[in-house]
Legacy VTK file of the C-alpha trace (Angstrom):
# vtk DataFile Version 3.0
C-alpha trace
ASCII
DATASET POLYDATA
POINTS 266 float
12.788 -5.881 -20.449
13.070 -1.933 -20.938
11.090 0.261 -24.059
12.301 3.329 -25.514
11.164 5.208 -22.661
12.178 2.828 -19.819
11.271 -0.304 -18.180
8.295 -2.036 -19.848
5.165 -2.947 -18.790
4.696 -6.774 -17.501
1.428 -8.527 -16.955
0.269 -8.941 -13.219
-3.372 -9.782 -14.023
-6.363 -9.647 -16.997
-6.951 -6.186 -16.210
-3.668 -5.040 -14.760
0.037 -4.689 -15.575
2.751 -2.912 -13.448
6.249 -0.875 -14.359
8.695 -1.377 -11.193
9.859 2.057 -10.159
13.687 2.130 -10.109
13.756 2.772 -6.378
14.859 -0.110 -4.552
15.226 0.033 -0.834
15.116 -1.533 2.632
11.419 -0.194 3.043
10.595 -0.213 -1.102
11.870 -4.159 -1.433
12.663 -4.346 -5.549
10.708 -0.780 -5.595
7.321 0.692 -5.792
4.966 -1.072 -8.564
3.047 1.512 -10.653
0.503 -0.170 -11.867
-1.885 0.231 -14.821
-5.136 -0.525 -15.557
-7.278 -1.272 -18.750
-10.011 -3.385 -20.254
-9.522 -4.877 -22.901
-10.184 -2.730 -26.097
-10.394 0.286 -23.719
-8.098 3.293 -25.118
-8.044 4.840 -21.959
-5.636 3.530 -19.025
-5.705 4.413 -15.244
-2.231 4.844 -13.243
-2.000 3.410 -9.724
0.774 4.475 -7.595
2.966 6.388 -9.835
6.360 6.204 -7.418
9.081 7.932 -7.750
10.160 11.195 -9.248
12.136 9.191 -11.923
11.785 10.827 -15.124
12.533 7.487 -17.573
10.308 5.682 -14.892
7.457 8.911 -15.525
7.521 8.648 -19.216
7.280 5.119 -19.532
4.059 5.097 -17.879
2.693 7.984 -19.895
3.457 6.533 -23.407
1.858 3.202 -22.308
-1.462 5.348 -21.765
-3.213 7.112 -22.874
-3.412 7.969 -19.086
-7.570 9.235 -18.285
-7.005 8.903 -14.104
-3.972 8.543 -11.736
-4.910 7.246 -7.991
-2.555 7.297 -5.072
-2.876 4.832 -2.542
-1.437 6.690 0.440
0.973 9.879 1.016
4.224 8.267 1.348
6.723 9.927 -1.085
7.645 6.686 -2.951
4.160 6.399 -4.086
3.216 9.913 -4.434
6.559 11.931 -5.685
6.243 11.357 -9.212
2.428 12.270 -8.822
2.799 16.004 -10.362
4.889 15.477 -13.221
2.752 12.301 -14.463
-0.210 14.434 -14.369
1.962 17.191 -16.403
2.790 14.862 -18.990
-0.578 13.393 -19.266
-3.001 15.940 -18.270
-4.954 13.302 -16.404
-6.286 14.126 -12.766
-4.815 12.432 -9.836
-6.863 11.288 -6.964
-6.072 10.307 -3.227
-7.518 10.798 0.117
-5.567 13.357 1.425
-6.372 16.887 -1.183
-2.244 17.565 -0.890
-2.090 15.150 -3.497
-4.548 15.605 -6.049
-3.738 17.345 -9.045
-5.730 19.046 -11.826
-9.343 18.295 -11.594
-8.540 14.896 -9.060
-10.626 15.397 -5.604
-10.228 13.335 -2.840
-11.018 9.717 -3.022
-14.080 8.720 -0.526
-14.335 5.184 1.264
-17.191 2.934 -1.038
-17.010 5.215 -3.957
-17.177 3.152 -6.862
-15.027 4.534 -10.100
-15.875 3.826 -14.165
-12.693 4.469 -15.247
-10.747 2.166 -18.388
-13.739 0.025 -18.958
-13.514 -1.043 -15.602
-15.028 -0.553 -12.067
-12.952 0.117 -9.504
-14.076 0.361 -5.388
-12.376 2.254 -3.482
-11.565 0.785 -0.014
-10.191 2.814 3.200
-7.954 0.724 4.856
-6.447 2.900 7.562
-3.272 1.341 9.546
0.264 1.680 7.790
-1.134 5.475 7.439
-4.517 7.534 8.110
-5.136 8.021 3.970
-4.506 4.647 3.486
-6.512 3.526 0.377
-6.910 -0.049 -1.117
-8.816 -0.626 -4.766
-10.921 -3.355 -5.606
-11.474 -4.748 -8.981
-14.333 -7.302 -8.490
-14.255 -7.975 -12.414
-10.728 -9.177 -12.483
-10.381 -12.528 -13.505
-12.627 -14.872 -11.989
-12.261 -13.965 -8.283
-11.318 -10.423 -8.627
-8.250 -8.381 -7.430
-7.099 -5.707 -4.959
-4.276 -3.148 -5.387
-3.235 -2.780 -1.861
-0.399 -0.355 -1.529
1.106 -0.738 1.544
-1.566 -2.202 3.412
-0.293 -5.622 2.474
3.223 -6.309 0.956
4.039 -8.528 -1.941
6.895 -10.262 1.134
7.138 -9.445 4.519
4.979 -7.478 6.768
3.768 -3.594 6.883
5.099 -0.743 8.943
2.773 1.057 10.932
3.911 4.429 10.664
2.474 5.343 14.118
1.157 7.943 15.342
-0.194 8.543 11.999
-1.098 4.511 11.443
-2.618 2.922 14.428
-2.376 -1.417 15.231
-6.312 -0.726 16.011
-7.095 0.739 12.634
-4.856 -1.493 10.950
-6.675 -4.786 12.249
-9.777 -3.446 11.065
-8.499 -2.732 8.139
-7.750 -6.236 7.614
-10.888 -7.182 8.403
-12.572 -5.386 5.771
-9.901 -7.093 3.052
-10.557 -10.439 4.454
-14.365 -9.666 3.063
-13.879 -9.177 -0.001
-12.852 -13.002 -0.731
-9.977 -14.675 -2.097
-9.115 -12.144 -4.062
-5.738 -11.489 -6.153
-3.406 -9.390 -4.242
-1.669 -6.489 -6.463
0.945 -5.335 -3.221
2.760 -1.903 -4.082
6.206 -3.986 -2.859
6.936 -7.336 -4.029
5.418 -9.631 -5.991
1.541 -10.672 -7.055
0.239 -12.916 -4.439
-2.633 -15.384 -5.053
-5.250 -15.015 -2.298
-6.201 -11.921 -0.288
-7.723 -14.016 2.425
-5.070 -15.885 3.122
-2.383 -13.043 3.172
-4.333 -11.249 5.922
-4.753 -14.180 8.047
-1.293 -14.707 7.884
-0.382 -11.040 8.721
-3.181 -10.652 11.501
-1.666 -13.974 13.225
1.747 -12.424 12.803
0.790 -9.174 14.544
-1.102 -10.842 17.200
1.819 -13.188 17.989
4.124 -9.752 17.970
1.912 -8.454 20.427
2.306 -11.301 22.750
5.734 -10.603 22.345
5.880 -7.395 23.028
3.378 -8.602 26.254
5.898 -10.818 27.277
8.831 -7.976 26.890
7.175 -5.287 28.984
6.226 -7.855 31.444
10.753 -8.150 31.997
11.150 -4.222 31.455
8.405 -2.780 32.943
5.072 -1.350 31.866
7.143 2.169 31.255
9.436 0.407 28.836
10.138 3.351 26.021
9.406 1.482 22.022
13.260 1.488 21.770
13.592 -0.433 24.783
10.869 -3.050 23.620
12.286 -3.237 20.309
15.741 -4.305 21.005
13.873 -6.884 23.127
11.537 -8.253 20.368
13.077 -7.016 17.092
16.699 -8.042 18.914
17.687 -9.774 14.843
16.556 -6.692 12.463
19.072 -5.234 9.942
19.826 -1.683 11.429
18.566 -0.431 8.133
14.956 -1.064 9.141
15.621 -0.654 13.134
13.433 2.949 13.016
10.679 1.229 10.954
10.623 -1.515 13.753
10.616 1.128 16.726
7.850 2.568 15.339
5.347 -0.521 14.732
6.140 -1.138 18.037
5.438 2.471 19.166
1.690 1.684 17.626
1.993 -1.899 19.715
2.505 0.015 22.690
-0.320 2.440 22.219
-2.566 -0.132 21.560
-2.101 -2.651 24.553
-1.985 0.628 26.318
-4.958 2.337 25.562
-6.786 -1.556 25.568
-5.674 -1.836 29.391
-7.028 1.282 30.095
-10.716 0.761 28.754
-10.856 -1.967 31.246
LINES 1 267
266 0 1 2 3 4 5 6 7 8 9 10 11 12 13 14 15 16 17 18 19 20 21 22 23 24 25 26 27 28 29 30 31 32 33 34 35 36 37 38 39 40 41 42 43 44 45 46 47 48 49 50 51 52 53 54 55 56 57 58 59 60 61 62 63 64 65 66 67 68 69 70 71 72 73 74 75 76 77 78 79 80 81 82 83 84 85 86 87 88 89 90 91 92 93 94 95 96 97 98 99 100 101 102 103 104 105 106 107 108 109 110 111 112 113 114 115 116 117 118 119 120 121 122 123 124 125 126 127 128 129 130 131 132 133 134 135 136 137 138 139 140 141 142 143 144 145 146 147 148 149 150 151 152 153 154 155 156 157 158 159 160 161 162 163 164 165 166 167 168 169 170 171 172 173 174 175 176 177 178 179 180 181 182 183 184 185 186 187 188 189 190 191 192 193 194 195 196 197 198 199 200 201 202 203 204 205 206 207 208 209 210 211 212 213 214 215 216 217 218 219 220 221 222 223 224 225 226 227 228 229 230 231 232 233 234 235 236 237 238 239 240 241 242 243 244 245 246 247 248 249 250 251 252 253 254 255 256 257 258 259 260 261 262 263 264 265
């Protein structure tokens, strides 16, 4: 379904909807989801993730405002590019951990502050892992359990890169930890589609990554303990599409470091 200005909006919860950003990719799935948020009867809309620099994609989101806040879940370009001109067309302030990509009057986003923004609260959650600014928000009044917009912390279908050195396996498993608290949750992904229950996506992707570690065990154990993250992913990650072979190389870059630096402190 598309509007004047572009692709619609669609419903993804009470208190959310989402445009899909026309950026489909090997890493991106369908594209990024730029979501917005409102209350019901609230004027005033916040932007989450606003992709791409995609002008159709830019102005769709700014005529289904009016925009008050943009937030930015992390610094990868497919969330953050379009960041400037939305804020240009809107005049709204944009927000995310790292101060590159704020905006106007935005400021960096702190771990536990708590937001008033659309006639809504919104916490905002550090979740360090895929990368160091890494930011997950909570919206513990929607719906009846609540919901999460988790960027790229947790995907909407298959798992998350750790962009190591800048994303770490150790950071990333407490990171998980700290979504698995907040309850059952409705996951908002920035990829894919709306999953039902945050609890039960991160125990699946904490059993997958332990069960890749044991893998990656296992390889280094027939290569040697000097085995280089290319030589451990064509062991373990022998079946990937060569599209995503770098993505692969580097999760298991952050795999090494971690068993590493774990054998070490003992």
């Amino acid at each position: 379904m598309t509007s004047a200005f572009g692709p619609a909006l669609q419903r993804s919860s009470a208190l959310t909807q989402f445009i899909l950003a026309p950026n489909p990719g090997p890493m991106s799935l369908d594209g990024t989801n730029s979501y917005m948020l409102r209350a019901p009867g609230c004027p005033g809309a916040v932007v989450v993730d606003p992709g791409p620099p995609d002008e159709a994609h830019l102005q769709a989101l700014a005529a289904a405002g009016p925009v008050d806040l943009i937030l930015v879940t992390h610094r990868h370009a497919d969330h953050t590019a379009g960041s400037a001109r939305l804020h240009g067309l809107t005049g709204a302030p944009v927000r995310a951990a790292d101060a590159v990509h704020c905006h106007g009057s935005g400021t960096p986003l702190q771990d536990g502050e708590v937001l008033s923004a659309a006639g809504m609260e919104i916490r905002v959650v550090a979740t360090p892992g895929h990368t160091t600014d890494s930011m997950c928000f909570h919206l513990p009044g929607d719906g009846s359990r609540g919901s999460v917009l988790t960027g790229d912390t947790i995907l909407g279908r298959g798992t998350t890169m750790l962009d190591y050195p800048d994303g770490t396996l150790a950071d990333y498993l407490a990171s998980l930890d700290r979504l698995e608290a907040l309850g059952p949750a409705t996951v908002l992904p920035a990829h894919g589609p709306v999953l039902p229950s945050l609890v039960e996506i991160v125990r699946a992707y904490r059993s997958h990554r332990l069960e890749r570690l044991e893998q990656v065990r296992a390889a280094l154990d027939t290569l040697g303990r000097d085995a280089t993250a290319g030589d451990v992913a064509g062991v373990v990650y022998s079946d990937v599409d060569p599209s995503v072979r770098r993505a692969a190389e580097t999760s298991v870059a952050a795999q090494l470091h971690y068993l590493r630096g774990t054998a070490a402190q003992t």
